[in-house]
Structures are given as C-alpha cells and as structure tokens.
N, C-alpha and C positions, 0 to 999 in steps of 0.2 A: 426082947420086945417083939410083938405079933408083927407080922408083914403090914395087919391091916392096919395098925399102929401108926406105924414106920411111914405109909404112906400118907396116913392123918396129918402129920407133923408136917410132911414136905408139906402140902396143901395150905397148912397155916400160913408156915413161913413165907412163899409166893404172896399171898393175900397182904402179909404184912408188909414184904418188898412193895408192890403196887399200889396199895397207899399211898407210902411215903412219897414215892415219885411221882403220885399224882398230886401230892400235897407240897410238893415243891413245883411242879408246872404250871400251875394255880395260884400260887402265891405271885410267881414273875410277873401279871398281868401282860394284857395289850400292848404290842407295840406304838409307838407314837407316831407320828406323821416325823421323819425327820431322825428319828433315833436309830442307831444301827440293831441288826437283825440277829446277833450271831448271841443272845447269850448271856448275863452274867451271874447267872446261876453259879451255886458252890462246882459244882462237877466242869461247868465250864472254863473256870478258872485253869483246871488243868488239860483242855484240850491246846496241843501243842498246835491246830493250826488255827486257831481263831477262825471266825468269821470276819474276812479280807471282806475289802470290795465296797464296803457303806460307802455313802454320801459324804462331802467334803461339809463341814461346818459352816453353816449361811451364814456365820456370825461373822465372820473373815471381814474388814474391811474394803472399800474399793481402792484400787492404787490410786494414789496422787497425782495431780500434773505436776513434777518439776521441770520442764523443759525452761528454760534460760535460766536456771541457777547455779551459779558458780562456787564450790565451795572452797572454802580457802585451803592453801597451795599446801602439802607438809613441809613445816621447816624443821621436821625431826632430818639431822644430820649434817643443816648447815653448821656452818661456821661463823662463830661470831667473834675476833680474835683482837685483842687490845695491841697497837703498834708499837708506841711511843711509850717509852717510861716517864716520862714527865708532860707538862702541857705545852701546846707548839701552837707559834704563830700564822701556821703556814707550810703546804708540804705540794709536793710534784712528785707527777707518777710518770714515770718511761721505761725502757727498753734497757739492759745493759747487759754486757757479754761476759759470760761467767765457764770456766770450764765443765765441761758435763762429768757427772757422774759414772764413772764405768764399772761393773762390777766386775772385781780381780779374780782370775781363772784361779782353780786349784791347783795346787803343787804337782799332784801326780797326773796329772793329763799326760798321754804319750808323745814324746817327741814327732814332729813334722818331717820326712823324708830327708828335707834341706838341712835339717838342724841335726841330723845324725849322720850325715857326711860331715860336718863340721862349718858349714857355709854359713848356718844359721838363718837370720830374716830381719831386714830394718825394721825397727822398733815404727809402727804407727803416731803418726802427728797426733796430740791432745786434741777432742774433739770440744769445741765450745757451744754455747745454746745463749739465745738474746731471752731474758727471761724479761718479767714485772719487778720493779725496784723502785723503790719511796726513798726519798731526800725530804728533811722538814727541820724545821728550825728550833730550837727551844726557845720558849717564847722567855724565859728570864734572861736569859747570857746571849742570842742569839748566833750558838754553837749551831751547824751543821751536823747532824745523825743522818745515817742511813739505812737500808737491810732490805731485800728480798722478799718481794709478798708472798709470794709458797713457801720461806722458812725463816721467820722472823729473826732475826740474829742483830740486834741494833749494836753500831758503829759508830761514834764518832768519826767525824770527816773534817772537821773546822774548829781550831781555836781562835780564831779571831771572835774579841767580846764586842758584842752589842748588846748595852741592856735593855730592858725592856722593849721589846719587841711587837708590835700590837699586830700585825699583821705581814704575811711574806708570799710571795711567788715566786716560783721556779720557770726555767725557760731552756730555749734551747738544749735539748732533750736533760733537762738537770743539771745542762754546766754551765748558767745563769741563775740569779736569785737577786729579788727586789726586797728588800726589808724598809717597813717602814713603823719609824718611834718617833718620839717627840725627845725634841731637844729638854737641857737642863732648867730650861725657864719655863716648861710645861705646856708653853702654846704655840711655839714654831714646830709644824710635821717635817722630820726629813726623809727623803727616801732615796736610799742609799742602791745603787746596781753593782752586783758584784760579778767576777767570772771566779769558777773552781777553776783546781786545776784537774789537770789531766791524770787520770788515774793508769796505771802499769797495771793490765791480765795480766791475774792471778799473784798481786803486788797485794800488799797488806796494808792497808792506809796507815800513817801514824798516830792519826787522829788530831795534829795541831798542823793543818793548812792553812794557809793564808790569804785571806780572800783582797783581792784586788779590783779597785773599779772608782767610778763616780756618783755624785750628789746631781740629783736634778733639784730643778727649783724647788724653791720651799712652797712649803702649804698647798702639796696637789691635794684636791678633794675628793678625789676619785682615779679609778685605775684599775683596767681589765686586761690580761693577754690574749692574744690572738691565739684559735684553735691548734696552728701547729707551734706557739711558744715561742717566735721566733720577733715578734713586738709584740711593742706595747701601746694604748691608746691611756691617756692621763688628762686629767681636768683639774684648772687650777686658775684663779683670778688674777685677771691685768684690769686694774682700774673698777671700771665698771662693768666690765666685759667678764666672761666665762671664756677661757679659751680650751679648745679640746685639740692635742697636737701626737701623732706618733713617734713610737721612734720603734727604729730600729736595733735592735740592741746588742747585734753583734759590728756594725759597724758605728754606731752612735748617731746617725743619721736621724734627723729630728725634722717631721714636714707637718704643718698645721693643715687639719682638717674639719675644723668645729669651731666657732661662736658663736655665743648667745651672750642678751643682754639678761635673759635671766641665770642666775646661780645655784641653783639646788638640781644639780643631774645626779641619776645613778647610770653607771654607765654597764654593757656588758658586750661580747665579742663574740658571738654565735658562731656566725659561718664567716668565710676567707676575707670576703668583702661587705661584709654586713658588722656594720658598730649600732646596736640600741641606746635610746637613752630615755631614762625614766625620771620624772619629775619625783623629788625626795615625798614618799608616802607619809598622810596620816589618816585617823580618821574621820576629821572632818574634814578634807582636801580633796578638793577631785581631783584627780590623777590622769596623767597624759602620756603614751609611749608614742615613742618616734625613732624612724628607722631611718640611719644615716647610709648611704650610698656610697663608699671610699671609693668609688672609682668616679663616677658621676660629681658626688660627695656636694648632692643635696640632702634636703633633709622632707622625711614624709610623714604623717602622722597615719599610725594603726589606731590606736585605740584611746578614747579619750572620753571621761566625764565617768572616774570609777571611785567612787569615796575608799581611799587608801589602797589602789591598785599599787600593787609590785607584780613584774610580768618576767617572763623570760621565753624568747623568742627562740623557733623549734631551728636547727642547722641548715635545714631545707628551705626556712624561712614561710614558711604556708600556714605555720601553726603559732599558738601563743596559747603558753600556759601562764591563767594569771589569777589573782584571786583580789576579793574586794575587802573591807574592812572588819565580814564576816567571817574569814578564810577560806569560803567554799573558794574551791579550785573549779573553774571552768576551761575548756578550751576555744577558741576564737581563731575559725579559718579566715585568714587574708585576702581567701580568692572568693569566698562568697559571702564574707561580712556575717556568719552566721557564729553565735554563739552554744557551745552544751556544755551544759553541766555535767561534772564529774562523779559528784556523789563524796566523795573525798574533804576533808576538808585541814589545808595547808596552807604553807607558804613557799612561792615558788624558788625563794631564797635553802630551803628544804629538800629541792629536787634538783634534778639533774636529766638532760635529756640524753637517749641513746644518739648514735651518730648516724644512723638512719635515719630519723624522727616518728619511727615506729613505737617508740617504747621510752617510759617514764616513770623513774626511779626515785621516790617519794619518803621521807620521813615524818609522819603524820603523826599527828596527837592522838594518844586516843582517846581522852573527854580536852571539849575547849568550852572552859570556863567563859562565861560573858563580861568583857570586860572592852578597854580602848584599844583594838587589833589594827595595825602591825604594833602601834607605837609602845604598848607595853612589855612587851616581847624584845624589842629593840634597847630601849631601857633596863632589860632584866628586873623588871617587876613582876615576872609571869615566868615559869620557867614550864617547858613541854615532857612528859612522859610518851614516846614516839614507839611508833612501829614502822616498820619499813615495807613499804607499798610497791608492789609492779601495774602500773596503767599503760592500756594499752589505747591512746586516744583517736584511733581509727574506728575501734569497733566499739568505743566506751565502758569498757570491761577495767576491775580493778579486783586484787586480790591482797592479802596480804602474806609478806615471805618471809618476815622471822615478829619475832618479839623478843626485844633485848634484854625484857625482864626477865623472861623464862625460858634462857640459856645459859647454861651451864648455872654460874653462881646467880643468876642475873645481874642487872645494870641498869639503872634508868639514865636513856640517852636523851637528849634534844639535839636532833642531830643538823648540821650546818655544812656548808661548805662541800657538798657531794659530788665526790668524783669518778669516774669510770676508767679502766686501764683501755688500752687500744683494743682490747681484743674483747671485753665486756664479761671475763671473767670473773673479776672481782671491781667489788665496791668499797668508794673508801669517803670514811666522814667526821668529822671534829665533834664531838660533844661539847658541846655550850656550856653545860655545868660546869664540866674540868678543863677543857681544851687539852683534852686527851683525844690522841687520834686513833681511829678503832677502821677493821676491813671486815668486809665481808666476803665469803666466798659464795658466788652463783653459780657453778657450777653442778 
C-alpha cells in the first residue's frame, strides 16, 4: 500500500470515530433541572469514579414530629414462667434463707503454704442468701406446695386435706395461711387460720406437715391482710349490723374496728394504718369508697357516685386507681380531688401497686367486648385475653411489657390476684381460666 493510501485510511477512520461520539453526545440530551451531571452514557458506565457530588433527591420526605410517643417496651427475653402444677387457691410471696450456691475449686490448684506444712485451714462456714419463695395452696386437697421464684422446683410442704378450697392467704412471712371453703351443707363459709411449722436450713421437707390452728366465725364476707402480713381485718354479720374486726394472728388478739348497718363491703389493706372499703360493685350501682383510719378509726369517704366502681387505693394513700362500669381505668388524687384518665382499660382487681406508688402493674384485656362490667366478669360469663401493662400514674404514661400469648408456646391469661415480691423483681398472678399460678420476671 502507497504511503498516500495508508494515510487516506487513517483519515477515514478518525472521521468515522468522531461521528459515532458525536452521535452518542447527542443522543444523551440536556440535562434537567434536578438530575445528576455525571453521565449515563455506555462509556460511562465504566468510568470507575462516577460523577459524586449531585443533589440529594427532593423527593425525600420531611421528618415526622414524634415527640411524646412512647413505643412499647421489648418483651423479647422476658420471662413468662407457669408456677404451680395444678390450680391454687391462694399463694404468698416472702423471703427465705437457702444456702448459696458456691462453685467447687478444681482438684489441682496448688496447695496454700499452711496446708504443705501440714497445719492445713478451717473449712469456711456455708454461706446462705434470703432469696424470693411462693407457698400456695392447691385449691382441690388444700395441700401446701412450695419453691423458689429464680428456680422453680415445686415442693410439697403440707398434708393436711382441706377440700375445696376457694380461696387462701399467707402471713407472717409464710408461716401463716388463712383458707377459706364452705362447709358440707354448701352454705356455711369457714375460714380456718393455720401456723406451718418451722422449717430446718438446708432440711428437706417431707411433704406431710401438719398444719395447726383455729376457726373464726362463720360466714365472714370479706377479708384483707395487712401490707407486712402480720393481720388480718375480716367482715362478717351480727344481726343487722356489718361488723369489721382485726386480729392479730400471731397472738390471736382480736379488736373491732368497723360497723356499718349496711352489708355489701369489699374490703382492702394498702398502707399500715389505712383499711378501704368499697361498696360491692355493679353496673347499675353507684359505688362509694371509704377510707377507714385504724388509728383514729373513723371512717372518710374518697370517692363516691361511680356506676360499678371497684378502686384500690395507692400505699402512700394520695392516689386511687379505680375504674367505672366501662373499665376505663382512671386515677383520682385525694389531695386535689382531680381525676385522669389513663387510657388503659381494666380492672383494678387486675392490678397491683408498686410500694412507692410510682408505678402500676396491670393485666389488661386487649379487646373489651360491650357487655354488664364488673358483674360479668365476676360471674365468669366473660373471660379476659390480658396483657401485662406498666403505668406510670405521675406522669400518665403506659406501655405494655409482655403478651402471654406470644411467649414461648403461648397462653391466654386473665390475670387476677397480682402480686409483687419485696424487691419488685418479679411479678406474680393467678389465671382465672385455670387458677394456675404463673411469675413474671421484670428484670
């Protein structure tokens, strides 16, 4: 090929390169108001640093106000742990002294200076620890069980039978219990006080102790113990009279501190010297709470003209969690007569106060059907599907901290009868369906 050829050719080929390029520059159009700068031509696809830097997308929404909302607590990793093997009438929670756990050194650790002279070392005293421990009754045979809230191990503690059992309390830190059934003719209540006995650290129960004690009068209609366990306040009719009488239950000292000519109290025992009592709720009743005074031991009305109020009065005594025939749960301060709404909706038979009166530990429905509230519930015509609520009724805040259906296998609870250990570690509550008793851990 000629030189002058040779050079022809390049010349084409140029011509044909610059074309093409300008027929792809051309093709990309104008950039838009808005669209990034850098490119997406074929060639640019392979430029390894792009064109950085564009504009952020206007399409982005603006951020939200959430400020005050609360979202619910995670109850991944509590514990939701079944107590009782069978159903119970009744259980108490206290303190008891168990040896501690030590973990045993290995074998080849070197001897101590002393111990290779031969002198050796006094063996260290067994260290012990006051831990959480449940006593509760079985509600058919009214045997005594027990066991350890951090490691379930149920016990037999009691062979003495009582049948049917409808309901029990515990006293003096668990070595007291009140059971109360009905006699063989169905309609005499008796309520029997019993003392345990005394348990031997690190002694192995046999399981058929024998419980010893008295009968108080027949047909009490009510019956609360005192915050440290140590009495009882009980309501029971003379004549036409209500009479409301304590006793003492380790010396059996019995001092009357209530009458009324009316008969329908529910009674309950908050703080040291504060006994309530509440007119029996329905829903077409108005309802009336009244704070008795044990020391003074007059009588004072808080709250009154609440179609099917049931209330329970805070330890401090300043609050009142109570709800109406609707179940909304409200709170009602004592020192300035003012009412708020909780948002919640229960019964305060459901809850449980902390011993601060900071906080309010709730087993709440979570749909409430329309129907006759408290009385069908009371009746078990209505049974609850619950979740377990923390309120905090200072700052009107509520959350919820487990759902019992969707842990572990789940469970639908309606839960009752709710108690807190001293230290507020765990929570503890009866199922109404089974009266099976079930903890919780809040830790």
């Amino acid at each position: 090929m000629s030189k002058r050829n040779f050079i022809l050719l390049i010349i084409i080929l140029v011509a044909i390169l610059a074309a093409f390029f300008g027929f792809l520059f051309l093709r990309q159009g104008p950039v838009l108001p808005g669209e990034e700068g850098g490119g997406t031509n074929f060639l640019s696809q392979f430029n390894p640093f792009g064109a950085g830097g564009g504009k952020p997308d206007d399409t982005t929404p603006p951020p939200v106000d959430i400020s005050g909302y609360e979202p619910p607590a995670e109850q991944e990793g509590r514990e939701f742990i079944k107590v009782s093997s069978m159903p119970v009438a009744g259980y108490g929670v206290f303190k008891k002294e168990r040896y501690k756990e030590v973990p045993i050194p290995p074998p080849d650790l070197p001897l101590t200076k002393g111990e290779e002279q031969g002198g050796g070392q006094k063996p260290a005293p067994p260290q012990t620890e006051f831990v959480t421990a449940l006593r509760y009754v079985d509600r058919v045979t009214g045997n005594i069980y027990q066991t350890f809230a951090d490691k379930i191990e149920e016990r037999k503690f009691s062979g003495t039978v009582i049948p049917k059992v409808y309901e029990a309390l515990f006293g003096n830190s668990g070595n007291s219990v009140i059971m109360r059934y009905l006699k063989t003719d169905n309609r005499t209540i008796e309520t029997f006080v019993g003392t345990l006995p005394q348990e031997i650290l690190g002694g192995d129960s046999t399981g058929e102790n024998e419980l010893r004690g008295t009968f108080l009068t027949a047909n009490i209609t009510d019956m609360s113990i005192s915050p440290d366990g140590k009495s009882i306040f009980y309501l029971f009719n003379s004549g036409e009279t209500t009479v409301g009488t304590i006793l003492d239950i380790a010396s059996g000292k019995k001092t009357q501190a209530f009458d009324s000519a009316f008969n329908e109290w529910l009674s309950s025992w908050p703080g040291s010297k504060t006994v309530t009592l509440t007119t029996k709720p329905s829903y077409v009743a108005l309802g009336y709470l009244y704070k008795l005074d044990l020391t003074a031991q007059n009588l004072v009305r808080v709250l009154d003209s609440v179609y099917g109020l049931t209330a329970l009065l805070s330890p401090d005594g300043k609050m009142v969690l109570y709800a109406d025939n609707s179940l909304a749960l409200n709170i009602y301060h004592t020192d300035t007569k003012i009412s708020e709404s909780l948002g919640v909706r229960s019964l305060p038979e459901k809850c449980v106060w902390g011993k601060g009166s900071d906080i309010v530990y709730c087993s709440a429905p979570k749909i409430v059907l329309g129907t006759n509230y408290p009385d069908a519930w009371y009746k078990g015509e209505i049974s609850f599907d619950d979740q377990v609520w923390k309120i905090d009724p200072v700052l009107g805040t509520a959350s919820i901290l487990l759902d019992p259906g969707t842990v572990n296998e789940g469970v639908d609870v309606d839960g009752t009868k709710l108690t807190l250990d001293s230290e507020e570690k765990y929570l503890f509550l009866i199922n109404k369906k089974d009266s099976f008793l079930w903890e919780m851990d809040l830790k």
